[in-house]
FIRO-336322 format. One record per residue (C-alpha): x, y, z; residue number from 0. Coordinates in steps of 0.5 Angstrom, whole numbers, plus 500, padded with zeros to 3 digits. Example, Ala and Ser with C-alpha at 12.3 -4.5 7.8 and 13.67 -1.06 7.14 Angstrom:
2
REC, 525, 491, 516, 0;
REC, 527, 498, 514, 1;
//
This chain:
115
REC, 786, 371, 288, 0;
REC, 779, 370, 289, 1;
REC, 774, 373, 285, 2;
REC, 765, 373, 286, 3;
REC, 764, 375, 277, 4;
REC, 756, 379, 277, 5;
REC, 752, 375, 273, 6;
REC, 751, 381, 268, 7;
REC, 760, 380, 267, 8;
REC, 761, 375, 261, 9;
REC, 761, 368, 263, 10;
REC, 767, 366, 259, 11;
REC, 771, 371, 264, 12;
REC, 771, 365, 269, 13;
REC, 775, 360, 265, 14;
REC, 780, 366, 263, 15;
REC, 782, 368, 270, 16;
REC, 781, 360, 273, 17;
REC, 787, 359, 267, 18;
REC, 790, 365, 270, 19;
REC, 790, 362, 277, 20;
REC, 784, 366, 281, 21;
REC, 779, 362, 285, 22;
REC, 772, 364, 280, 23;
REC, 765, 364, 282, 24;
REC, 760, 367, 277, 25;
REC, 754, 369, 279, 26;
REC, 750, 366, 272, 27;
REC, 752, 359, 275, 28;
REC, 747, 360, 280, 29;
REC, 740, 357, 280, 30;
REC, 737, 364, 282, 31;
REC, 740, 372, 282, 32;
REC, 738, 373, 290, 33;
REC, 740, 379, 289, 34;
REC, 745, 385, 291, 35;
REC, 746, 386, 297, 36;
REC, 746, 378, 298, 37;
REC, 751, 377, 293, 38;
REC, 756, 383, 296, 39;
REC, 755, 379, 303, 40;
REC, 756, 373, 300, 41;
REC, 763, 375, 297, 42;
REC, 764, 378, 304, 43;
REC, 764, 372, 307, 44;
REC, 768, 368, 303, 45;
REC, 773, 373, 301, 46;
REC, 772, 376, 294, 47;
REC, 773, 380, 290, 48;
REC, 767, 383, 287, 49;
REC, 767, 384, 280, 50;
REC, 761, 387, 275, 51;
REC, 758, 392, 272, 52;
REC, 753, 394, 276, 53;
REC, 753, 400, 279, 54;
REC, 748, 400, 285, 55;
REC, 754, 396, 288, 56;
REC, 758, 401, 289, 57;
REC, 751, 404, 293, 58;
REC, 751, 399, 297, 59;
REC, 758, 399, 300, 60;
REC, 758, 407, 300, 61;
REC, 752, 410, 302, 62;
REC, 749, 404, 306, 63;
REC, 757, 403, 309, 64;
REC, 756, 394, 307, 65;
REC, 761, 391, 309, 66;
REC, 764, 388, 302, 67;
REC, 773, 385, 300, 68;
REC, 773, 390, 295, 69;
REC, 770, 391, 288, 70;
REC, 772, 393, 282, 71;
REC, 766, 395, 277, 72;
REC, 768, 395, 269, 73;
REC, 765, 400, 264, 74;
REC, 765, 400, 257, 75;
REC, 769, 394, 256, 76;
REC, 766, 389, 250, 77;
REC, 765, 383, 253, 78;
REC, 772, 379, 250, 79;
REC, 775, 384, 254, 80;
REC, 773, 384, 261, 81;
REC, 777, 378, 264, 82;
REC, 783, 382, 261, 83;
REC, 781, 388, 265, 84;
REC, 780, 385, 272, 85;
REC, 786, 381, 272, 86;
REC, 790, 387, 270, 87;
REC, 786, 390, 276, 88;
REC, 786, 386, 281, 89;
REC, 794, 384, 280, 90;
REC, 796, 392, 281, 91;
REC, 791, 393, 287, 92;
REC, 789, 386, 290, 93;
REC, 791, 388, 297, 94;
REC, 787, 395, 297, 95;
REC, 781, 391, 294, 96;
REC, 781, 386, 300, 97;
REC, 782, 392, 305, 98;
REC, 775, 395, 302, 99;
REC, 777, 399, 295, 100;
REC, 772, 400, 289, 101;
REC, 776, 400, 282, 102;
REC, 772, 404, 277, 103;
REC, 775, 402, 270, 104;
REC, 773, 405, 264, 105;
REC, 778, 404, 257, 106;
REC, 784, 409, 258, 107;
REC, 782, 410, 266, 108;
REC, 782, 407, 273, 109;
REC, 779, 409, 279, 110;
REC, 781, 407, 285, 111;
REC, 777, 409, 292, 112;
REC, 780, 407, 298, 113;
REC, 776, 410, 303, 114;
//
């Protein structure tokens, strides 16, 4: 799967999920944050699946309506745990992630909206 990890996700999550297969870009690789809305767009275009922390995404993709292939936000996971997460949810419901789902994960919860 091809995965877009927000800056603020630890970047060790990127070598887990590459060793699990998953084509990774992490955001903190790059040379300047240009900012939400490009950074969904940028994941549209090439097809990933969004993965962060952050909040304002699902903002963008509800009340706005931008466009994106789907993004999972990760709540309340230590850092070690985040690559874990992401992939457990991104194998149980990468195709309605790609058609436009938001996954909310919290420790114990998944939340899928597909709408």
């Amino acid at each position: 799967m091809k995965l877009l990890l927000d800056s603020c996700v630890w970047g060790g999550s990127k070598a887990e999920l590459q060793a699990l297969g998953h084509d990774v870009t992490w955001c903190g690789d790059w040379d300047k944050d240009p900012g939400d809305e490009s950074v969904l767009e940028f994941a549209r275009q090439e097809t990933r699946i969004l993965v962060t922390l952050d909040k304002d995404f699902g903002e963008l993709a509800v009340v706005r309506e931008q466009p994106h292939c789907g993004i999972v936000r990760l709540v309340g996971f230590r850092a070690r745990q985040q690559a874990a997460v992401c992939a457990n949810i991104v194998a149980k419901y990468g195709e309605e992630l790609l058609q436009g789902a938001i996954a909310t994960a919290r420790p114990g919860q998944i939340r899928l909206r597909t709408e």
